[in-house]
PAGU-707715 format. One line per 4 residues: their letters; for each residue z, x, y of C-alpha. Coordinates in Angstrom, 3 decimals. Layout:
<sites>
a	Z X Y ~ ... $
</sites>
This chain:
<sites>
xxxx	94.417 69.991 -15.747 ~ 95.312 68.939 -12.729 ~ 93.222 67.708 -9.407 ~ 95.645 67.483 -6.110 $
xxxx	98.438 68.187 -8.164 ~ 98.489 66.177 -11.362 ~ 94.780 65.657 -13.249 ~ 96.186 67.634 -16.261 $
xxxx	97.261 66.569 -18.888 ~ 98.966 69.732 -21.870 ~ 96.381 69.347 -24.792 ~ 98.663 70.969 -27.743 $
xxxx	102.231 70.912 -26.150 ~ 101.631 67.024 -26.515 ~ 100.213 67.111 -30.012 ~ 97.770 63.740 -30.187 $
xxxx	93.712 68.215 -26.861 ~ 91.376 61.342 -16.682 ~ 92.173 51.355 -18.243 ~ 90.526 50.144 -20.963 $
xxxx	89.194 46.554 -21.408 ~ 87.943 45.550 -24.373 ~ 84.454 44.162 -24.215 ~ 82.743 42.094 -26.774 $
xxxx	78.949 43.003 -27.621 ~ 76.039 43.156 -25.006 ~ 75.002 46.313 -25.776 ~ 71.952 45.772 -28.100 $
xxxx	69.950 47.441 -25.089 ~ 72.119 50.805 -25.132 ~ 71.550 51.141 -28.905 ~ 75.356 50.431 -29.885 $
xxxx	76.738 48.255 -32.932 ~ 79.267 46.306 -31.314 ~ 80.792 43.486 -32.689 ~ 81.016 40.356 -30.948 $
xxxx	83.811 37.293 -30.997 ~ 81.965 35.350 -33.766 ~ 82.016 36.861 -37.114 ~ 85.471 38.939 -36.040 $
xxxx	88.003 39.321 -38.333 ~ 90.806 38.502 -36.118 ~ 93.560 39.406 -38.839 ~ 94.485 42.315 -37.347 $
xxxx	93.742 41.404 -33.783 ~ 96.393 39.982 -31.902 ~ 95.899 37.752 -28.653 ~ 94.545 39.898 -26.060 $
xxxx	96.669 40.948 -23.118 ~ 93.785 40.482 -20.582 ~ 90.670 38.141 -21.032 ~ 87.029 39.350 -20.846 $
xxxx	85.091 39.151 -18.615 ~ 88.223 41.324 -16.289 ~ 90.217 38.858 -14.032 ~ 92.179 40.225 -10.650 $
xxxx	95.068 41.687 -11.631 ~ 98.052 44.259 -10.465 ~ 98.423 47.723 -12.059 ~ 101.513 50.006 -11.042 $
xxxx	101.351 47.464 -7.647 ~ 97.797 48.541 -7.331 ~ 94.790 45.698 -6.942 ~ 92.745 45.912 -9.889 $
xxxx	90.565 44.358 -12.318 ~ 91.869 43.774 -16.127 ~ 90.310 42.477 -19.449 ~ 90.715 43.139 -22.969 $
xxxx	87.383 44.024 -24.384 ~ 87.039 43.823 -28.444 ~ 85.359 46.253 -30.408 ~ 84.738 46.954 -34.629 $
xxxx	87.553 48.961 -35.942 ~ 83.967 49.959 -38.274 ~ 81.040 49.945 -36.610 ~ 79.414 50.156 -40.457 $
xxxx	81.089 47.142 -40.870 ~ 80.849 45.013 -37.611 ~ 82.306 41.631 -39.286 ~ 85.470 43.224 -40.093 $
xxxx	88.250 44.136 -38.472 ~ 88.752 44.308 -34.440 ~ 90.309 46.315 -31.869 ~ 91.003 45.737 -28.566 $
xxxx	90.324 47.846 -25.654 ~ 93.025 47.949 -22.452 ~ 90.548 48.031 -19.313 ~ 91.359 48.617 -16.125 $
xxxx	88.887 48.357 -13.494 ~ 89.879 49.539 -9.593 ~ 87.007 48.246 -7.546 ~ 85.186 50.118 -4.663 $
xxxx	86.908 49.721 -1.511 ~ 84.292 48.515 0.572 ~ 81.016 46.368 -0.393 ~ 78.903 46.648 -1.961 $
xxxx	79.321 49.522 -4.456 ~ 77.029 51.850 -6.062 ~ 75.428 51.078 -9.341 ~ 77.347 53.468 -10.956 $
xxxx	81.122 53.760 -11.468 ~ 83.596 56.844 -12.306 ~ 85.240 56.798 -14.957 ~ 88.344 59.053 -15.891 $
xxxx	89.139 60.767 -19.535 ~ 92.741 61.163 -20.519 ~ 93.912 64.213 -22.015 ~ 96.017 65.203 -24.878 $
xxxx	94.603 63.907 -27.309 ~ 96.695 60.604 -26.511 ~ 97.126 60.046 -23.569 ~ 96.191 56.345 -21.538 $
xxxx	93.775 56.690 -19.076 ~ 95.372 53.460 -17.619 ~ 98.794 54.801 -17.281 ~ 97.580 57.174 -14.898 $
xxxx	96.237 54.269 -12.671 ~ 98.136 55.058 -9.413 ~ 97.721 58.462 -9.519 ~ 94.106 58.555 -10.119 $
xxxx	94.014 56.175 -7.221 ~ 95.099 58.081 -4.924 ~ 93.525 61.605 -6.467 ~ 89.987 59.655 -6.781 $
xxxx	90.527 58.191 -3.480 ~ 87.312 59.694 -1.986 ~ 85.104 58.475 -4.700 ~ 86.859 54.807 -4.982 $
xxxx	85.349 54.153 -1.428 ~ 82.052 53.587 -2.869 ~ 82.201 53.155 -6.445 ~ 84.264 51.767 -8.721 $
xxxx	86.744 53.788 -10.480 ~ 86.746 52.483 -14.709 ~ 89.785 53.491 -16.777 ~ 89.611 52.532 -20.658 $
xxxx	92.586 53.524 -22.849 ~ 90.816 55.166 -25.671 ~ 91.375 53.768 -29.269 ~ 94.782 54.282 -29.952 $
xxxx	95.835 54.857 -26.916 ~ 98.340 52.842 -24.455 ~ 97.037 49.206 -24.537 ~ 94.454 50.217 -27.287 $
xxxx	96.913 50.949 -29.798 ~ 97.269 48.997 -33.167 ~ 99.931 49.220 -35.267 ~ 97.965 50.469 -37.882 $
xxxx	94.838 51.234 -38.698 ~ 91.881 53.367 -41.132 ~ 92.837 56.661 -39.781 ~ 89.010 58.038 -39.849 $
xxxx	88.008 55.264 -36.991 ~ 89.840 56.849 -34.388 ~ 87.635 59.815 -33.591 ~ 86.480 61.024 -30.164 $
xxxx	82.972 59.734 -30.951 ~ 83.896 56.192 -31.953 ~ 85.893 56.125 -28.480 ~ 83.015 57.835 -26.860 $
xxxx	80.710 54.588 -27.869 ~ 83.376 52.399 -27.030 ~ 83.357 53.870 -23.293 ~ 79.378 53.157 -23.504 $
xxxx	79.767 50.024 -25.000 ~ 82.231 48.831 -22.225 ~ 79.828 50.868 -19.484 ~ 76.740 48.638 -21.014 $
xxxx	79.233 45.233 -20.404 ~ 80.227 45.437 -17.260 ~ 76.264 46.425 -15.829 ~ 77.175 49.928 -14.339 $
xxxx	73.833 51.828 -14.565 ~ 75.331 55.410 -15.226 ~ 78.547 56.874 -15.214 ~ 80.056 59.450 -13.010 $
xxxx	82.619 60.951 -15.648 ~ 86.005 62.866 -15.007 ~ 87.251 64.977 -18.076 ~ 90.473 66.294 -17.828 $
xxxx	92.062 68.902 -20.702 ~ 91.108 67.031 -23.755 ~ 89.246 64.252 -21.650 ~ 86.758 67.212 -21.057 $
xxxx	85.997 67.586 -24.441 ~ 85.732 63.483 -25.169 ~ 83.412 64.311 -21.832 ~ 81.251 66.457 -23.737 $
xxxx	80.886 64.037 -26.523 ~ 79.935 60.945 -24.773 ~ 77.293 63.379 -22.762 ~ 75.913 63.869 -26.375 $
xxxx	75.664 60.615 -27.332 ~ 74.569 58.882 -24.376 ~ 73.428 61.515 -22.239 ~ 71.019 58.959 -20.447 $
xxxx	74.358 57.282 -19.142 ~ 76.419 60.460 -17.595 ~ 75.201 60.942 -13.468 ~ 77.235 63.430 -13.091 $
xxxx	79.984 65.459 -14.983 ~ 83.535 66.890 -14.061 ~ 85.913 69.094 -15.986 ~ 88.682 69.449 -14.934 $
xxxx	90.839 72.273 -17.229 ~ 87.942 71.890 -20.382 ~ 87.130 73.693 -23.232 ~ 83.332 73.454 -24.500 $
xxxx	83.101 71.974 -27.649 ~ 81.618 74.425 -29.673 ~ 84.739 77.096 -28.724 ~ 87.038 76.325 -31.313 $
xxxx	90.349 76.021 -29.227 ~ 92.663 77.684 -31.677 ~ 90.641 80.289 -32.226 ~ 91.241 81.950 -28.805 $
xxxx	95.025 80.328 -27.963 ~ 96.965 83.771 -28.327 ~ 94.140 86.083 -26.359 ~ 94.395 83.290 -23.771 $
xxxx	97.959 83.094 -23.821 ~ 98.255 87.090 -23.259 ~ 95.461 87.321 -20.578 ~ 97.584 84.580 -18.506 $
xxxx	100.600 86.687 -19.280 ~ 98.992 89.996 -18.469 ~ 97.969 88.678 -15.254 ~ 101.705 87.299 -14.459 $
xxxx	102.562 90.934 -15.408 ~ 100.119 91.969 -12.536 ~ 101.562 89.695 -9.869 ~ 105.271 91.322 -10.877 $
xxxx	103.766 94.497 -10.655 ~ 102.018 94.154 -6.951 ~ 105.474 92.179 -5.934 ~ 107.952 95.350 -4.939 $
xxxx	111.152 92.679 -5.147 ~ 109.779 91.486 -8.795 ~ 108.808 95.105 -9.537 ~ 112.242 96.327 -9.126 $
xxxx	114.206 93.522 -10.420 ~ 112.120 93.299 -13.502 ~ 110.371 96.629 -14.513 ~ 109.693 96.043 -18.075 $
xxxx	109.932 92.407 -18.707 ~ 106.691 92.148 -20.516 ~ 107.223 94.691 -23.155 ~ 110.696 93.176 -23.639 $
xxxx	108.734 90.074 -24.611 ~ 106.489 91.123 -27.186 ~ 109.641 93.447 -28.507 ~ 112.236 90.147 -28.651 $
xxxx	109.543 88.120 -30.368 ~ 108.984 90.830 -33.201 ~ 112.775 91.247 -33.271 ~ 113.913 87.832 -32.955 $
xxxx	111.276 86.820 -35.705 ~ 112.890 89.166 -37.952 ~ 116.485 88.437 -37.292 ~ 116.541 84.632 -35.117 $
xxxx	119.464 84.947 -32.105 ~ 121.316 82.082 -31.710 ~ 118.984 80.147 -34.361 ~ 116.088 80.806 -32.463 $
xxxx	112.988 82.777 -33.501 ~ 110.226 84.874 -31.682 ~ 108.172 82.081 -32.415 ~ 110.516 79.566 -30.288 $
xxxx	110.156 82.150 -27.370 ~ 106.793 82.216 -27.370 ~ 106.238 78.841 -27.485 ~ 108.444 78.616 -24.489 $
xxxx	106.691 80.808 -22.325 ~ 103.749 79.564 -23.240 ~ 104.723 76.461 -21.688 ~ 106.289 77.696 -18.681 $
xxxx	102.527 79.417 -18.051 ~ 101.120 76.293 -18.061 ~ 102.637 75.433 -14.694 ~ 102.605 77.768 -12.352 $
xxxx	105.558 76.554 -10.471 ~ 107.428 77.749 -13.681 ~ 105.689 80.701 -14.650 ~ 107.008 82.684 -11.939 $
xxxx	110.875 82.314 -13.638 ~ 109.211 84.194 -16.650 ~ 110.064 87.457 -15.482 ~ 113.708 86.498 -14.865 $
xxxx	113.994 84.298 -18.568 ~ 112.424 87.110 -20.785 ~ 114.842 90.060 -19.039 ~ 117.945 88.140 -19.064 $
xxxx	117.412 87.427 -22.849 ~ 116.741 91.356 -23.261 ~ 119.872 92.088 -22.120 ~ 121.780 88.833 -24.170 $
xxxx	122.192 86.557 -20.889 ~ 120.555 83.168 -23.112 ~ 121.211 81.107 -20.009 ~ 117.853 81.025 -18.151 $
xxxx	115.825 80.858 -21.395 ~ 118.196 77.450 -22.591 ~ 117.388 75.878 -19.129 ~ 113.889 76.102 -19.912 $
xxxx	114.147 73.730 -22.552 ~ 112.943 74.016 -26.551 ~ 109.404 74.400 -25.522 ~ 107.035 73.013 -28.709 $
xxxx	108.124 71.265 -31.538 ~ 107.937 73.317 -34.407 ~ 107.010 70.188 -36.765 ~ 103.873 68.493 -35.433 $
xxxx	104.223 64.516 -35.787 ~ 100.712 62.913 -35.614 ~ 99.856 59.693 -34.996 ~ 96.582 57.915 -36.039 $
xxxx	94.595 58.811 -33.048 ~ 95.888 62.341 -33.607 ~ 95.132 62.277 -37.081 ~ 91.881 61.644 -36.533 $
xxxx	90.604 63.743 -33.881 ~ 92.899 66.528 -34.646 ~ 92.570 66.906 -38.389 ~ 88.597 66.175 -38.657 $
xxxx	87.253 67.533 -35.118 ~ 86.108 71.134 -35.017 ~ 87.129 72.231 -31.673 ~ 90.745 71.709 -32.638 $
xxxx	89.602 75.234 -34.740 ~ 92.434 74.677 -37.448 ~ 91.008 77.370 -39.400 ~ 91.320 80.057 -37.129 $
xxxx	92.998 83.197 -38.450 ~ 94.448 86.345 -36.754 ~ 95.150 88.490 -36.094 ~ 94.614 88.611 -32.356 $
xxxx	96.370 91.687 -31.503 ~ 98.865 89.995 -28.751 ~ 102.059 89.086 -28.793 ~ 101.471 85.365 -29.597 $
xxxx	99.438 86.020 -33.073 ~ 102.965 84.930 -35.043 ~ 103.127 81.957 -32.743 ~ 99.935 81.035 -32.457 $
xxxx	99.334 80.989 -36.943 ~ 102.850 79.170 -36.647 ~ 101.345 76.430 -34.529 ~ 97.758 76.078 -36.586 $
xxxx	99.955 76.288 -40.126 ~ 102.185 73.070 -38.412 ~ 99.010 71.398 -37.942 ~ 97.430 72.139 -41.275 $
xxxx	100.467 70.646 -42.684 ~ 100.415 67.538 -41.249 ~ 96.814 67.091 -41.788 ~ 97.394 67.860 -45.551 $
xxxx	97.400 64.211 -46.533 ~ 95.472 62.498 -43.954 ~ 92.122 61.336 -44.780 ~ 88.925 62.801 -44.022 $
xxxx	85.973 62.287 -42.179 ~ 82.893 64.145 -41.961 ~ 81.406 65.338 -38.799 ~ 77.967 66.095 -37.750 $
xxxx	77.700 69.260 -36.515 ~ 75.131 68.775 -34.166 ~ 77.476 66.974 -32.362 ~ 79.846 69.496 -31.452 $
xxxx	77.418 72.156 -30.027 ~ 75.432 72.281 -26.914 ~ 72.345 72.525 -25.874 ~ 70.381 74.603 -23.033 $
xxxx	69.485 72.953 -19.966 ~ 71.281 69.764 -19.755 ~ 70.001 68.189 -16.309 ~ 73.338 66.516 -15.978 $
xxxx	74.911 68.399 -13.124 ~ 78.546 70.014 -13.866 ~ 81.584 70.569 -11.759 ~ 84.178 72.247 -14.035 $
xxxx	87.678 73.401 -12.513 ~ 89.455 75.894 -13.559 ~ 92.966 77.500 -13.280 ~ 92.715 81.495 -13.136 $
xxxx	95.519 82.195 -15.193 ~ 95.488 78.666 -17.437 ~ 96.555 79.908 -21.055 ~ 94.507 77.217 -22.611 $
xxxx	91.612 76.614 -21.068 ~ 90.705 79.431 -19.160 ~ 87.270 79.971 -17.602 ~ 86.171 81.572 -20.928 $
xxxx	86.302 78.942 -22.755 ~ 83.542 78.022 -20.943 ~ 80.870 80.431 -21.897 ~ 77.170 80.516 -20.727 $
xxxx	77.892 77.283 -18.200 ~ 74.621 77.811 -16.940 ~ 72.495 78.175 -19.809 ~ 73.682 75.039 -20.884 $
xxxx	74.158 73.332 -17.285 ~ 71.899 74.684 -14.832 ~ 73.200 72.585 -12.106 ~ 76.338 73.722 -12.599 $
xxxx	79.543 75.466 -10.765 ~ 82.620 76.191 -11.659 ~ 85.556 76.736 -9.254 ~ 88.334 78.907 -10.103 $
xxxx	91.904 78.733 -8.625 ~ 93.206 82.296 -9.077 ~ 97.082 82.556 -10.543 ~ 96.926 78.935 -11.554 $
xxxx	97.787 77.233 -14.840 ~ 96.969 74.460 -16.789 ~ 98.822 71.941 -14.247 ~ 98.814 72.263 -11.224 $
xxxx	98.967 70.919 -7.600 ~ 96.903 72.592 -4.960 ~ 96.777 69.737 -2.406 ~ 93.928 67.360 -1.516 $
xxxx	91.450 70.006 -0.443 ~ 89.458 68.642 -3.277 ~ 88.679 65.019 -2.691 ~ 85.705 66.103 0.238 $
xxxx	84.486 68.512 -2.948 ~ 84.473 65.826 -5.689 ~ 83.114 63.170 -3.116 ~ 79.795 65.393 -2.092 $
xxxx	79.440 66.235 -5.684 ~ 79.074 62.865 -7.054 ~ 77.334 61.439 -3.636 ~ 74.726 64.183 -3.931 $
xxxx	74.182 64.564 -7.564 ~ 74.112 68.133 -7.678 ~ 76.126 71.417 -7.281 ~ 73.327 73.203 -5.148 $
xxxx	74.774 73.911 -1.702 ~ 78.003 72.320 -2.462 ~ 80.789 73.394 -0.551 ~ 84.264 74.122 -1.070 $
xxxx	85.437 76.151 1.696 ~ 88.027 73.288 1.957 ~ 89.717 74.488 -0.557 ~ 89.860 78.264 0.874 $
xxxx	93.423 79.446 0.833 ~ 94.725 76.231 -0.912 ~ 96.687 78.453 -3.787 ~ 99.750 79.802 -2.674 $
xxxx	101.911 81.354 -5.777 ~ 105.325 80.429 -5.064 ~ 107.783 83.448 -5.622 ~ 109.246 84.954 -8.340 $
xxxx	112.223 83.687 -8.757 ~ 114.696 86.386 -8.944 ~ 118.268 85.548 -9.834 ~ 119.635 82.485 -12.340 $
</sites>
């Protein structure tokens, strides 16, 4: 999801669901088995780019803090192998700064939190004034990638205690934590196992973790479609250039899954359009791609590109988290009744596949559900028409939140830009700790759905 027009980050289209150091140890007070430099076995741990404690350094020509902070592969086994964790630290722009810092959760899984160092700059802005702004790359991720590694370490848990590990190191008191796409759900994990170090909590385009994600991908792919269809409908230029556009879609999938045209399946074309929902700046061509393939014109649907791979390539973070978590909801079955069921099993049998001969790891299940009345206050964003994680997914926010709101940004996707009308939101949030009386008449008016676009 996006804040301001880029905190989202495409949880299956980039197949591994918002800068790391690597810390060494202190932690014995937060309940953590960290290993520290003595006793390491350094076989596997190469020099670290940074040193620990963080030193001044430049990120993407922004003044930050770095340091490599060095963690158990094992926590079981704390004298074995290491792993090093890219931090980045941006510090609070004027002195001094709060006890606690925010910290930002990539999405995917796998992407770097530190990678997105400028941008979350500039998007955090507001809350960098007073606190510091903590970016870890999440094992396996960017600078906290090995080459290899034991496949069942690289869980959203073990990450999650590495974030608290690194939290306990550098003497923040609590954590103000952004979650965005998959970085909600690694959100929702480190809130369970160290709920007495999240201040407040952010969502930005989250699923809860106890909704299995595949199990509702084709109803949420048809209700953002439905609600395109809607848009067409009240739009009397769309309306008459495109009258039928969304039965033609669910008629060219069944027929082109039958009989592929030009080497391309229904499948493919729902997997395109399923992309081109999740940003609404493309959504609006759908109309236009879907009728122009009715009638043979294959132009405006090649332009769109090939959409998602039909062969899903995991590496070991992805392995992990995708193959042993149970939100990923890899055994989901249909049918759905929409027009992405076929596409939808397609995707879930790719994954199967590739976790056929990766290793597995149990997983408590207490972990992955949530309980009532959290007193962590929530702020989750949502895009109205987001075909992954739509407001839904988010079932009985209150009952488990009670200080908790969610904003929803009608006729918006996944990813999105909608301006900064949300930096005074976020800031007031996390200055006042709660979601009672917040408000966000600064974002009134902030969507505007571009037009359908009408002619190749």
């Amino acid at each position: 999801m996006s804040m301001g027009g880029h905190l989202a980050s495409h949880r299956v289209r980039r197949p591994y669901r918002w800068v790391v150091w690597l810390l060494v140890g202190l932690v014995a007070a937060a309940g953590i088995s960290v290993g520290v430099a003595v006793g390491i076995d350094r076989a596997f741990f190469s020099d670290p780019q940074y040193p620990w404690p963080p030193e001044p350094c430049v990120v993407q020509g922004i003044d930050a803090r770095c340091g490599t902070f060095v963690v158990p592969e094992n926590r079981e086994n704390p004298n074995g192998r290491a792993i090093g964790l890219n931090v980045v630290v941006l510090p609070a722009l004027s002195k001094p700064a709060q006890a606690d810092a925010v910290t930002y959760l990539a999405g995917g899984p796998g992407d770097a939190a530190t990678e997105e160092a400028a941008s979350l700059s500039g998007q955090l802005s507001t809350l960098n004034t007073t606190r510091d702004i903590l970016l870890v790359d999440q094992r396996g991720t960017g600078g906290s990638r090995p080459d290899d590694g034991d496949v069942t370490q690289y869980g959203t848990r073990m990450a999650m205690d590495d974030l608290d590990a690194v939290r306990a190191a550098l003497g923040y008191r609590q954590l103000d934590v952004v979650g965005s796409s998959y970085g909600g759900t690694a959100a929702q994990v480190y809130l369970k196992l160290h709920p007495s170090s999240v201040r407040t909590l952010i969502l930005a385009g989250a699923t809860a973790i106890d909704v299995p994600f595949f199990d509702r991908y084709a109803v949420n792919n048809q209700r953002a479609l439905d609600q395109l269809a809607e848009l067409c409908l009240a739009d009397p230029t769309c309306r008459r250039a495109f009258p039928d556009w969304e039965r033609q879609f669910g008629a060219l999938v069944k027929a082109w899954n039958a009989h592929p045209v030009s080497g391309m399946t229904g499948d493919q074309l729902a997997s395109i359009v399923h992309v081109m929902l999740l940003d609404g700046t493309k959504a609006v061509s759908i109309p236009l791609v879907v009728s122009s393939a009715a009638k043979g014109d294959y132009r405006p649907l090649e332009e769109e590109g090939p959409g998602e791979n039909r062969d899903v390539d995991l590496n070991l973070m992805g392995s992990s988290i995708w193959c042993n978590e149970p939100w990923a909801g890899l055994d989901a079955r249909g049918p759905w009744g929409t027009d992405f069921d076929s596409y939808t099993d397609g995707r879930i049998a790719a994954f199967r596949n590739a976790c056929s001969s990766v290793p597995r790891r149990a997983e408590p299940a207490s972990l992955w559900t949530l309980r009532a009345g959290s007193p962590v206050p929530v702020l989750a964003l949502v895009g109205g028409a987001d075909p992954q994680d739509p407001v839904e997914n988010l079932p009985d926010l209150k009952r488990h939140f009670p200080d908790s709101r969610a904003i929803i940004f009608p006729h918006v996707g996944h990813s999105f830009g909608i301006g900064g009308c949300l930096y005074p939101i976020l800031a007031s949030f996390v200055d006042r700790g709660t979601t009672r009386g917040l408000d966000i008449t600064s974002c009134d008016g902030a969507v505007v759905v571009p037009p359908f676009e009408l002619t190749d």
